[in-house]
N, C-alpha and C positions, 0 to 999 in steps of 0.2 A: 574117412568118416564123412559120410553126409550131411550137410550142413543144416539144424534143425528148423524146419519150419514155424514162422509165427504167426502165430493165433491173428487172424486180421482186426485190427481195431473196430472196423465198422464189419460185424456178421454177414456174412450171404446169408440169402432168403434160401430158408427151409428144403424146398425142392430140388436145388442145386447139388443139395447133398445127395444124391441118389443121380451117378453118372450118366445113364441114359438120359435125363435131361436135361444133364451138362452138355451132353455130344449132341443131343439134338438144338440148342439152342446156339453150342456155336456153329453147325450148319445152318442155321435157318440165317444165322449175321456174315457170315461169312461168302457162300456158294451164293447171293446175289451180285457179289462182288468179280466176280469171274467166271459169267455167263453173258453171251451177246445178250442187248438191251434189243425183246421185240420191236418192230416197229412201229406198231399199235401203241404202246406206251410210251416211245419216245415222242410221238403224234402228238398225244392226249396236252389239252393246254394244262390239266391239271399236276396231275404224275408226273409228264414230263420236266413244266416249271420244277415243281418238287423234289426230283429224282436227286441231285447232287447232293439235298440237305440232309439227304439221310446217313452222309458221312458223319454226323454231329452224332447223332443216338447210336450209330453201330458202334463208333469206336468207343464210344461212352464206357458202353455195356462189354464190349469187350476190353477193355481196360481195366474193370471191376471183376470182370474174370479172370484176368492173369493177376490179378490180386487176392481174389479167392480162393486159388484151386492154385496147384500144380506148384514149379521149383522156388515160384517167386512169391508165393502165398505171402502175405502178412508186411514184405515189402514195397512200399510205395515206391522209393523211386525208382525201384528196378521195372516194377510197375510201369511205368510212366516210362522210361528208354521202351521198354518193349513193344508199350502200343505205340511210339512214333516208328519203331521200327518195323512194325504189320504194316502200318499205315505205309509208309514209302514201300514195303514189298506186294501190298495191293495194286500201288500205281503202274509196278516196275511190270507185274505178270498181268494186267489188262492190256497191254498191249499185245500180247497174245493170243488173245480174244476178238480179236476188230475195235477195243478202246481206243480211248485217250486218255496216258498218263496225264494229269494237270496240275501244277501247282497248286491252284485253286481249292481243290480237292482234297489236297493235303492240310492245307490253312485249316479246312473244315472239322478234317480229321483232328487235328491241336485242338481245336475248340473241343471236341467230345471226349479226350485225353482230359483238359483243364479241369471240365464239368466233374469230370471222373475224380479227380486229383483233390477240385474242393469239396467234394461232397464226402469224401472221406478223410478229411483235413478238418471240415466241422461236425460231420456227426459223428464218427467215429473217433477222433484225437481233442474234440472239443475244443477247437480253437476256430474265433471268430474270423480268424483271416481266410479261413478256410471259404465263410460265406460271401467274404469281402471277393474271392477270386470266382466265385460264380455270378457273381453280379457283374462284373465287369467282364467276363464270358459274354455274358447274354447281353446286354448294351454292347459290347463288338459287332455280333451275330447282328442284332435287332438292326443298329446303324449301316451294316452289310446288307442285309436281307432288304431294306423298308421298302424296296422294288417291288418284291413279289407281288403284292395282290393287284396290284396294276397291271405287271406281267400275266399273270395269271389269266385276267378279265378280259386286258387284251387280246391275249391268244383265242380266248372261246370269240369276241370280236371280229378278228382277223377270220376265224371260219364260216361266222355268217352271210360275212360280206362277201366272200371268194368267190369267184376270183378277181375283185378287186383287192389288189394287194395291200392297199394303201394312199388315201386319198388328205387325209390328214384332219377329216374331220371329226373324227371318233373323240371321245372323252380318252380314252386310254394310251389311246395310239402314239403316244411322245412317247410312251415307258416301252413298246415294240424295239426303238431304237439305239444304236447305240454311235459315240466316235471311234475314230480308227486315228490314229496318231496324232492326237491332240487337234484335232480336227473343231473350227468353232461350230456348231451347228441350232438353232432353234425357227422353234414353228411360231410363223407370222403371218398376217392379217395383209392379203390383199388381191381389193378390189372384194371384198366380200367373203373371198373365198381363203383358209387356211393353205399354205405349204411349207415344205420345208426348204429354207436358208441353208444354204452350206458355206462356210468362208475357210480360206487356204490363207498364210504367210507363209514366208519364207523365215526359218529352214526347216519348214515342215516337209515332211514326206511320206508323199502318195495319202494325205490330208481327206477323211471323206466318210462314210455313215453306212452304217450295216443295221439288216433285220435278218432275224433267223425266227419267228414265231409266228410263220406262217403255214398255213394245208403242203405240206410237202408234196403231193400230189400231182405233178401236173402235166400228166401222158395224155389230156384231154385236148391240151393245147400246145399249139406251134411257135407264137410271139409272143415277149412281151413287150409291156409298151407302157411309156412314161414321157411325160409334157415338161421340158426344161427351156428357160430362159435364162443368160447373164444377168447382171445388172451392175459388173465391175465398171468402173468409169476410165473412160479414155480407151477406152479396147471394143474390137469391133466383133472377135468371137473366140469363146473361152475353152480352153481342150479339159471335154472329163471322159472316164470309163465307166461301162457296169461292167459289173464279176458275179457271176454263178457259183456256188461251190456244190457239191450233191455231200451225201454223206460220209462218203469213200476216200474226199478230198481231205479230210483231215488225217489218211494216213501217208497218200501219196501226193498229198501237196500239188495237186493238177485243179483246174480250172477252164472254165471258159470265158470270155469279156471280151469288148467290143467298144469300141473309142469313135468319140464324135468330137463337134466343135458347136458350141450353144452361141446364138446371135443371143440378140438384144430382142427378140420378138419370144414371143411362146411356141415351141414348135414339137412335136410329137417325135420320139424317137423311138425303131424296134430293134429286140434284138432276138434273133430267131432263138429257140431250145430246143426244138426238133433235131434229131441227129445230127448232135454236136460233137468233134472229137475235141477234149480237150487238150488244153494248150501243155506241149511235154510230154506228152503221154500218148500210149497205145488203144484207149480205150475210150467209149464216148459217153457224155452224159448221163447221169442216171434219173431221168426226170419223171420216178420215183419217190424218188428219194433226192428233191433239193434240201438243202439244208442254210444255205449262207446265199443273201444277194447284197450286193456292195456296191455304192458309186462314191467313185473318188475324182479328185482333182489331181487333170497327168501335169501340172503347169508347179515345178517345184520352185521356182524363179521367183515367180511373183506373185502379190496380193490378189487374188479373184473370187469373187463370189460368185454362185449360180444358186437358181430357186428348183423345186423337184414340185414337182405334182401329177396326181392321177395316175397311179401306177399299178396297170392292170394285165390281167392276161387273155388273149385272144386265141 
């Protein structure tokens, strides 16, 4: 005997009842999910910044559908296993597509599961914990997110200027940046001019500062080039690298980079992008489609700082 369906506490909207725009609407949440992402869109400072948060509203909405319709109608928590369980099977089949499964992404997903879970925990079952669990949804989200519109502003930023990649002047351009293994880094005052500070300890490792939100573009030009000084005390020159990634690298983990030794003076370093093979790999650059530039500290030993500035391309 089949097990009888329960009436859902909180009703689906009207139109759902009528399965053509049940099936259309879980194609429209679903088949963005497992389609390569244009390159136009992932460009765009806005869409792009945006693109990951729409794991919060799909799974939402698809979590209130496996609770509307179909074997698990009327039950919540089967509800709720099921959309963590789309959710991890989104991740698992983008990588079949030129994705990237991400943790991240999944976290996002839980958030639009949660949303899901209290909004039919308070309006539908009438209980106020239900509202207690979307408030503290959304203060997670909001504390996670409060990046974006900086992200965002910067990005259109970062296009203005191009190809200046980053001078450190800009209002926004601290939010561009991020650390890479607890890496100290901030922008500071001198001689007039903003740059960026990087500081390494021991036992940190490969310690150093990445941007990805800039014109991916860059078949126009051969070098780039960026103005570094030490300023660690008692050392006369400090070992760092820059790293390339294109788009392609986050499935076959290949790169390109190039290591120097920064004095105690200001001095201009380049590093070619023009027909590069990268490092491990059969295949060369796609500078197209950069996606990740990285400078780290190779000195896992000892305390060093270096300063970054003017990072442009020729």
């Amino acid at each position: 005997m089949k097990p009888q369906r329960l009436a859902p506490a909180l009703p689906a909207p009207a139109f759902l009842n009528r399965w053509p725009f049940l099936l259309g609407v879980l194609v429209f949440l679903l088949v963005p999910f497992f389609l390569p992402i244009p390159m136009a869109l992932r460009r765009h400072p806005l869409i792009g910044n945006l693109g990951d948060q729409v794991h919060v509203p799909f799974l939402m909405i698809l979590t209130l559908l496996i609770y509307w319709r179909g074997p698990l109608q009327g039950r919540l928590k089967w509800a709720i296993f099921a959309g963590m369980a789309l959710g991890g099977l989104i991740e698992l089949v983008q990588t079949l597509v030129g994705r990237t499964a991400l943790l991240e992404d999944f976290v996002l997903d839980l958030a639009g599961i949660g949303l899901a879970a209290g909004l039919v925990i308070w309006k539908g079952h009438k209980i106020r914990a239900g509202l207690g669990l979307i408030v503290v949804v959304v203060i997670t989200l909001s504390a996670q997110l409060y990046f974006l519109p900086g992200l965002i502003l910067g990005s259109y930023h970062a296009q203005k200027v191009f190809p200046l990649i980053s001078n450190f002047e800009g209002v926004y351009e601290k939010w561009l940046w991020s650390d890479t293994f607890q890496a100290r880094y901030a922008l500071v005052k001198d001689d007039g001019n903003t740059v960026l500070q990087l500081e390494s300890g021991p036992p940190s490792r490969w310690p150093g500062v990445q941007m990805r939100h800039f014109p991916n573009d860059w078949t126009d030009y051969t070098t780039l080039k960026l103005d570094v000084r030490h300023i660690t005390p008692d050392r006369e020159t400090v070992p760092f690298s820059v790293r390339l990634d294109d788009f392609q690298s986050r499935q076959d983990h290949t790169w390109v980079s190039n290591s120097f030794r920064a004095t105690t003076q200001w001095e201009t370093y380049s590093i070619p992008v023009k027909d590069r093979q990268v490092r491990n790999g059969d295949r060369f650059l796609n500078t197209q489609d950069l996606s990740y530039l990285l400078v780290f500290l190779s000195d896992k030993q000892d305390s060093t700082i270096i300063e970054i500035d003017n990072i442009r391309l020729e």
